[in-house]
PAGUPA-222639 format. One record per residue: residue in three letters; residue number from 1; x, y, z of N, C-alpha, C in turn. Coordinates in steps of 0.05 Angstrom, whole numbers, always signed. Example, Ala and Ser with C-alpha at 12.3 -4.5 7.8 and 13.67 -1.06 7.14 Angstrom:
+------+-----+--------+--------+--------+--------+--------+--------+--------+--------+--------+
: type : seq :   n_px :   n_py :   n_pz :  ca_px :  ca_py :  ca_pz :   c_px :   c_py :   c_pz :
+------+-----+--------+--------+--------+--------+--------+--------+--------+--------+--------+
:  ALA :   1 :   +264 :   -114 :   +156 :   +246 :    -90 :   +156 :   +264 :    -66 :   +156 :
:  SER :   2 :   +257 :    -45 :   +142 :   +273 :    -21 :   +143 :   +258 :     +1 :   +157 :
+------+-----+--------+--------+--------+--------+--------+--------+--------+--------+--------+
***
This chain:
+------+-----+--------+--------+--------+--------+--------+--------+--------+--------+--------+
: type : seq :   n_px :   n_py :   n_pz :  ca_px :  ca_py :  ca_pz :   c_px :   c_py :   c_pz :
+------+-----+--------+--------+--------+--------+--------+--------+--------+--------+--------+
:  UNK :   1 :  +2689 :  +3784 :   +720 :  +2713 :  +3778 :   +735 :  +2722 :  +3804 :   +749 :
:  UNK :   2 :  +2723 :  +3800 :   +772 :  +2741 :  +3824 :   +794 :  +2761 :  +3828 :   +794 :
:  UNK :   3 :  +2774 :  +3845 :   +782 :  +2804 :  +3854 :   +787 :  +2805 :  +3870 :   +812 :
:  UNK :   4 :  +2828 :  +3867 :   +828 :  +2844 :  +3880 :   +849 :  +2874 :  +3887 :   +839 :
:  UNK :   5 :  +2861 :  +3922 :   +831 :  +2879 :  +3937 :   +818 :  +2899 :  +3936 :   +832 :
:  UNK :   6 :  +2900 :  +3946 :   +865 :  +2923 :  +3946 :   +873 :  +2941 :  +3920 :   +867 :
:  UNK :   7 :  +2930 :  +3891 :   +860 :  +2945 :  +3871 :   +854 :  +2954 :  +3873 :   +832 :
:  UNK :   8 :  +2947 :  +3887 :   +817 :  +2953 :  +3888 :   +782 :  +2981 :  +3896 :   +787 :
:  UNK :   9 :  +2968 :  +3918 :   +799 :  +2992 :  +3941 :   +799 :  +3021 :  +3928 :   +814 :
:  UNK :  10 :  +3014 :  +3918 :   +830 :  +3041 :  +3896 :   +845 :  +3058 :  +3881 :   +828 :
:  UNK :  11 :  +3035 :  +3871 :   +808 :  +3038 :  +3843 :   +792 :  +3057 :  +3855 :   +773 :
:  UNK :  12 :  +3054 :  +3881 :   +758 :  +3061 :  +3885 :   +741 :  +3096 :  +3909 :   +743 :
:  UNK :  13 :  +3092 :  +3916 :   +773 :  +3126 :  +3924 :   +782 :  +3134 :  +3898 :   +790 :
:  UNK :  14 :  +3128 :  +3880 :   +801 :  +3142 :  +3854 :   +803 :  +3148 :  +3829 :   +777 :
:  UNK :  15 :  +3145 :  +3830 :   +764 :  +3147 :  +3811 :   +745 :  +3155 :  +3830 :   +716 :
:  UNK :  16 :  +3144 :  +3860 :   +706 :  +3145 :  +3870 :   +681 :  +3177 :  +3874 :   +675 :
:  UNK :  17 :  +3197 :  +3876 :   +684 :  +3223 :  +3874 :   +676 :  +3232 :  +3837 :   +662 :
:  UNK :  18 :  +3219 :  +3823 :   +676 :  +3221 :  +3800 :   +660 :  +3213 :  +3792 :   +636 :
:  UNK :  19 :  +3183 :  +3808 :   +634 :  +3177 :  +3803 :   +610 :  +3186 :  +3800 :   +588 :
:  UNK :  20 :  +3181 :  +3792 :   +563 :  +3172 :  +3797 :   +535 :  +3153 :  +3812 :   +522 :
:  UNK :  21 :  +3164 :  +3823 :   +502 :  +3152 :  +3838 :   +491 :  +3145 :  +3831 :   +461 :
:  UNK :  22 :  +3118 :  +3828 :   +454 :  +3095 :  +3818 :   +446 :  +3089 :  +3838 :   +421 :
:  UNK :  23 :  +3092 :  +3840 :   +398 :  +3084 :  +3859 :   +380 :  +3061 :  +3844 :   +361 :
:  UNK :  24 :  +3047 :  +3866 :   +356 :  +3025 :  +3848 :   +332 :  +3037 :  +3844 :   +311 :
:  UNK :  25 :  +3066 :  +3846 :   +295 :  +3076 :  +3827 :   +282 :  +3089 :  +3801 :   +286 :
:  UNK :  26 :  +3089 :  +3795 :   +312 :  +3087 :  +3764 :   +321 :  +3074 :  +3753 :   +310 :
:  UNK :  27 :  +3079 :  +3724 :   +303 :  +3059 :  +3712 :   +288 :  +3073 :  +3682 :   +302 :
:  UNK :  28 :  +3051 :  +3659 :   +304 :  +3058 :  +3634 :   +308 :  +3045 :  +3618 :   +277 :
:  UNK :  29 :  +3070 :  +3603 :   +272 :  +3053 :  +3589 :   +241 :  +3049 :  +3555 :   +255 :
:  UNK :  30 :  +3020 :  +3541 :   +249 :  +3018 :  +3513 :   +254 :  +3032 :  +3497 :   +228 :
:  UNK :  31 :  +3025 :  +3475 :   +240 :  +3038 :  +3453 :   +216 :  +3020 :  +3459 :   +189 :
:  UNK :  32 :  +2998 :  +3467 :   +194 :  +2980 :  +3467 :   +170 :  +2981 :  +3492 :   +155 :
:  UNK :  33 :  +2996 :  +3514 :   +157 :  +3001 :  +3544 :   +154 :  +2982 :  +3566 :   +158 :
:  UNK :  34 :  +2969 :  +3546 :   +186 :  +2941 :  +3562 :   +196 :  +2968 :  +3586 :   +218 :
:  UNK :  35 :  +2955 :  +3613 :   +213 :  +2976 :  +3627 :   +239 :  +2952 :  +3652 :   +256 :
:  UNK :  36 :  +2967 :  +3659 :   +271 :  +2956 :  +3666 :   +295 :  +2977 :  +3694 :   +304 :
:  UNK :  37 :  +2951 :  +3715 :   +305 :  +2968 :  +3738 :   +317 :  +2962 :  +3752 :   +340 :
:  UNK :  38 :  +2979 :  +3761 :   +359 :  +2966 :  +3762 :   +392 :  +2970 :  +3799 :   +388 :
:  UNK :  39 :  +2954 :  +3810 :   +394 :  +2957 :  +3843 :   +399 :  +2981 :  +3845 :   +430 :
:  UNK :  40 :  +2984 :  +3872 :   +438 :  +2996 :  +3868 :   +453 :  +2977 :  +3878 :   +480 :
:  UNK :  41 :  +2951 :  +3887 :   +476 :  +2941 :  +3884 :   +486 :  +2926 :  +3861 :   +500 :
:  UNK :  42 :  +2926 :  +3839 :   +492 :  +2920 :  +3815 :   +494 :  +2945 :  +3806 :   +505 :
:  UNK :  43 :  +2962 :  +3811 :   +497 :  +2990 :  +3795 :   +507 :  +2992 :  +3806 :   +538 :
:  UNK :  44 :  +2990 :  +3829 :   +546 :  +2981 :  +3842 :   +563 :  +2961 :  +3830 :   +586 :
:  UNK :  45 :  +2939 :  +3829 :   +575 :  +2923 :  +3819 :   +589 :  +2928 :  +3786 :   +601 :
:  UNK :  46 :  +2941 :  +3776 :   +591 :  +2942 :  +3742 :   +586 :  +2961 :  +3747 :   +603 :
:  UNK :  47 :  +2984 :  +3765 :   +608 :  +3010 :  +3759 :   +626 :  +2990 :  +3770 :   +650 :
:  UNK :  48 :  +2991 :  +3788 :   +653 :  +2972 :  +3799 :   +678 :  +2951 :  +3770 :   +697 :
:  UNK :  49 :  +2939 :  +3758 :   +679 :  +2924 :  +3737 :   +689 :  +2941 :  +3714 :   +702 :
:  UNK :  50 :  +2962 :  +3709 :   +678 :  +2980 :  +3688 :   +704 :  +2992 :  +3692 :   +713 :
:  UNK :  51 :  +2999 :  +3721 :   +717 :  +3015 :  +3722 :   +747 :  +2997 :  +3728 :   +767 :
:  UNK :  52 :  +2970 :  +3742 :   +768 :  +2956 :  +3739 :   +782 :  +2941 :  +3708 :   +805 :
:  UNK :  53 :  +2948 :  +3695 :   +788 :  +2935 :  +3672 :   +780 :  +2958 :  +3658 :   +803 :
:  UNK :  54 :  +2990 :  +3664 :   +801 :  +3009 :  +3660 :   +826 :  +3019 :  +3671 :   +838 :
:  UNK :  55 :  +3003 :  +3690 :   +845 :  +3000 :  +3712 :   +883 :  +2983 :  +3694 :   +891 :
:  UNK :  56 :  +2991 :  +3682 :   +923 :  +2971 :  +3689 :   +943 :  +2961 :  +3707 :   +943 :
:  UNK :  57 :  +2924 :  +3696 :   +945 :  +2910 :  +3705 :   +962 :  +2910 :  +3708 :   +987 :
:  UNK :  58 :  +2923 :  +3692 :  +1003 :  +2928 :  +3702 :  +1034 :  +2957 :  +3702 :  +1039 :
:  UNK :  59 :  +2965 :  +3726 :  +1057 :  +2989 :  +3735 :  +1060 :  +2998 :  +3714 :  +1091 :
:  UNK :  60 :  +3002 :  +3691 :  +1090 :  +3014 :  +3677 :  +1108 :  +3023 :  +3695 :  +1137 :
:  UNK :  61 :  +3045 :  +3704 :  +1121 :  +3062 :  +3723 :  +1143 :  +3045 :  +3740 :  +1156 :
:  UNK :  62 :  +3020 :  +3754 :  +1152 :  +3003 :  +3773 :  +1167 :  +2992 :  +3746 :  +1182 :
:  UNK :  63 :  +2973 :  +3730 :  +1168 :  +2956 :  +3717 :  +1190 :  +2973 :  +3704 :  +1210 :
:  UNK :  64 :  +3003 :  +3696 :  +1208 :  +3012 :  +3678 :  +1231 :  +3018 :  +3702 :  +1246 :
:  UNK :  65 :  +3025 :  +3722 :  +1243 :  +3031 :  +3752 :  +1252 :  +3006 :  +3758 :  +1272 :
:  UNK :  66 :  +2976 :  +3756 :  +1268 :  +2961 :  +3764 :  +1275 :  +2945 :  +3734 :  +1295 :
:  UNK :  67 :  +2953 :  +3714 :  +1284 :  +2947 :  +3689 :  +1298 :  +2951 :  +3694 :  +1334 :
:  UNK :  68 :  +2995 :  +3701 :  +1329 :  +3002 :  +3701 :  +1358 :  +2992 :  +3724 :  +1370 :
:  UNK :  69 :  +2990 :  +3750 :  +1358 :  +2976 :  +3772 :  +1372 :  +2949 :  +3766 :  +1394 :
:  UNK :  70 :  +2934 :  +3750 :  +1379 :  +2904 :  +3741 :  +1384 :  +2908 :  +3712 :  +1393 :
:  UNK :  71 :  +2928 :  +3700 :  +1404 :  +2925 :  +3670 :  +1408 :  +2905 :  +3666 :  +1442 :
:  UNK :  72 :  +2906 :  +3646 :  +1442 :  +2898 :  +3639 :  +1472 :  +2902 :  +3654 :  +1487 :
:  UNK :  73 :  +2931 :  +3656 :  +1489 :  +2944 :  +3678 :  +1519 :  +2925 :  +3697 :  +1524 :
:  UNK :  74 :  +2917 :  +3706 :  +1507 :  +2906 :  +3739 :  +1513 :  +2891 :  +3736 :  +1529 :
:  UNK :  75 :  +2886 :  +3765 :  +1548 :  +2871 :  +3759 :  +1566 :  +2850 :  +3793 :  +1560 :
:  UNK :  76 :  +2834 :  +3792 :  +1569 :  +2814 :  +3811 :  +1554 :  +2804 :  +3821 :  +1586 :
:  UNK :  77 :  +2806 :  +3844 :  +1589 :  +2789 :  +3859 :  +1615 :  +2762 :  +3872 :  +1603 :
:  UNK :  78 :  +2743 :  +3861 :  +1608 :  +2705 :  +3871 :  +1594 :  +2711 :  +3899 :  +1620 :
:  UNK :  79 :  +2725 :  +3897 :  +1646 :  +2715 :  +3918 :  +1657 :  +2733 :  +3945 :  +1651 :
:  UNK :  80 :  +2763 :  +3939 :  +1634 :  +2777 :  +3962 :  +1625 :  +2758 :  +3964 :  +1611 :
:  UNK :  81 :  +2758 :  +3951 :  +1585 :  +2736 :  +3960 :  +1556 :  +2726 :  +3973 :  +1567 :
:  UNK :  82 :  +2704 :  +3974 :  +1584 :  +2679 :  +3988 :  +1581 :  +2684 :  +4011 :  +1599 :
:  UNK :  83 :  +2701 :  +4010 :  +1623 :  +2705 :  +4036 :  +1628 :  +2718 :  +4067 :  +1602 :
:  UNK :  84 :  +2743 :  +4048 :  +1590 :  +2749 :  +4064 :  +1566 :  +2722 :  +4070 :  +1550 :
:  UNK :  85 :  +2708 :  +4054 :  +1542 :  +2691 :  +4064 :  +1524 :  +2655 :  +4091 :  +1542 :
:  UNK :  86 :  +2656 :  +4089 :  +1566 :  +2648 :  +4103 :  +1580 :  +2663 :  +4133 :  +1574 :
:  UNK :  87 :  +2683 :  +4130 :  +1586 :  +2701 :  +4153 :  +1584 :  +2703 :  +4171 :  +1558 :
:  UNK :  88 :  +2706 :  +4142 :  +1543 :  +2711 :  +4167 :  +1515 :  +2677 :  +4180 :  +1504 :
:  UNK :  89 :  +2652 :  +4166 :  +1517 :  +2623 :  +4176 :  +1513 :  +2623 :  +4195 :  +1523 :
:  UNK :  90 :  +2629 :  +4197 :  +1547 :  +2630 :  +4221 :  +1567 :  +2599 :  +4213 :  +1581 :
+------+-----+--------+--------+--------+--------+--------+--------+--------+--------+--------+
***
């Protein structure tokens, strides 16, 4: 699995004041007095995944941002381009 640290890192100034905090003397007991203990490393890891899990992957606001930049209208000169890129070859 690929982590995108810089998203961690987002994930975890945006949401870590909300949290809970998770100690390995947490314990959950079942009906049967079967129990279960989460490290907080694990607890860690497990929050990290679902908030990851609700970020967009695509940032809306850039692509409609970059949609109208690039829409139809544009009009493109091949004979500026290539003079600029002349120029700057020398």
């Amino acid at each position: 699995m690929d982590v995108n640290v810089s998203r961690v890192g987002k994930v975890f100034t945006e949401y870590a004041p909300k949290r809970g905090v998770v100690s390995k003397s947490d314990k959950t007991h079942g009906a049967s007095g079967d129990s279960v203990s989460v490290s907080s490393a694990a607890a860690d890891y497990q929050f990290a995944r679902r908030a990851l899990e609700a970020v967009s992957d695509v940032r809306e606001d850039k692509v409609n941002a970059a949609m109208q930049m690039y829409s139809a209208n544009a009009v493109v000169n091949a004979n500026a381009i290539a003079d600029k890129l002349f120029s700057i070859l020398g």
